[in-house]
N, C-alpha and C positions, 0 to 999 in steps of 0.2 A: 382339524379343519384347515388349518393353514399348513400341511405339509406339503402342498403341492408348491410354496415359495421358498422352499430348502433345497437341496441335494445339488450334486457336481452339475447338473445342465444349466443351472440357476445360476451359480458361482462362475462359470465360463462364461454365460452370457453378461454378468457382468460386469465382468473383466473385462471382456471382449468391447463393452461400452467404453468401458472408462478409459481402456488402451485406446480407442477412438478420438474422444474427448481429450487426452493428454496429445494425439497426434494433431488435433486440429489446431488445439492453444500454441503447442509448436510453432505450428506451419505460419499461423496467424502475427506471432512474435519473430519468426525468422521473417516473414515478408516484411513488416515494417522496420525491421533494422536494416534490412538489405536495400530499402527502398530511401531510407534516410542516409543511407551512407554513399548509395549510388545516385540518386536523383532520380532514380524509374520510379514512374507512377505504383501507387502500392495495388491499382488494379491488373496493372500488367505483371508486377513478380506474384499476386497471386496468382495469375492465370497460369502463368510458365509453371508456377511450381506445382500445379495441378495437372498437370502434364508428363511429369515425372515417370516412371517407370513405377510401379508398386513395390516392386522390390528395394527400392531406394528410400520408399519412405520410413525404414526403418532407423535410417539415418537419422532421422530428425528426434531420437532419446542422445544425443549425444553430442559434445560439442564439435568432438572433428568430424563428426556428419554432419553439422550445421556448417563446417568452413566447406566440407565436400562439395553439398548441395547448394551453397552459394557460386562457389568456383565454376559446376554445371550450371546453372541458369544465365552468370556472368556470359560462357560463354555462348551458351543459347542467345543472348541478347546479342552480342557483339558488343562488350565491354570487358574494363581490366575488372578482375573479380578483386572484390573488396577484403578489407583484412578484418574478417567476420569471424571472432572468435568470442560464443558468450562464455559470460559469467555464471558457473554453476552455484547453488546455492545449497 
């Protein structure tokens, strides 16, 4: 009865969730380090950072894509990009 919540379409989709959910928590912790380190409001680095390229947001599983993605929105803003290098745990 419940085989229709098994098999590989199931497990993609949710993966496919959870790779979402782990990009968003990202994005959400890179805006406010970026936003406490620079002084930009944290609704403007989210904005810019939603702006990005989709190809870039793959950056954000990793730490020298979070200094990348900072360096970019740095200088989308017109400021010195910050020395935004997190902590892996």
């Amino acid at each position: 009865m419940l085989a229709f919540l098994s098999g590989p379409s199931v497990d993609a989709r949710l993966r496919a969730a959870t790779d979402r959910q782990a990009q968003f928590h990202s994005a959400a912790e890179l805006t406010r380090q970026f936003s406490e380190m620079t002084g930009v409001d944290r609704r403007v680095v989210f904005g810019r950072l939603t702006t990005i390229d989709l190809n870039l947001l793959a950056l954000l599983g990793s730490p020298q894509g979070w200094t990348a993605i900072a360096a970019f929105m740095a200088c989308e803003l017109g400021i010195s990009a910050p020395d935004l290098v997190p902590t892996v745990h």
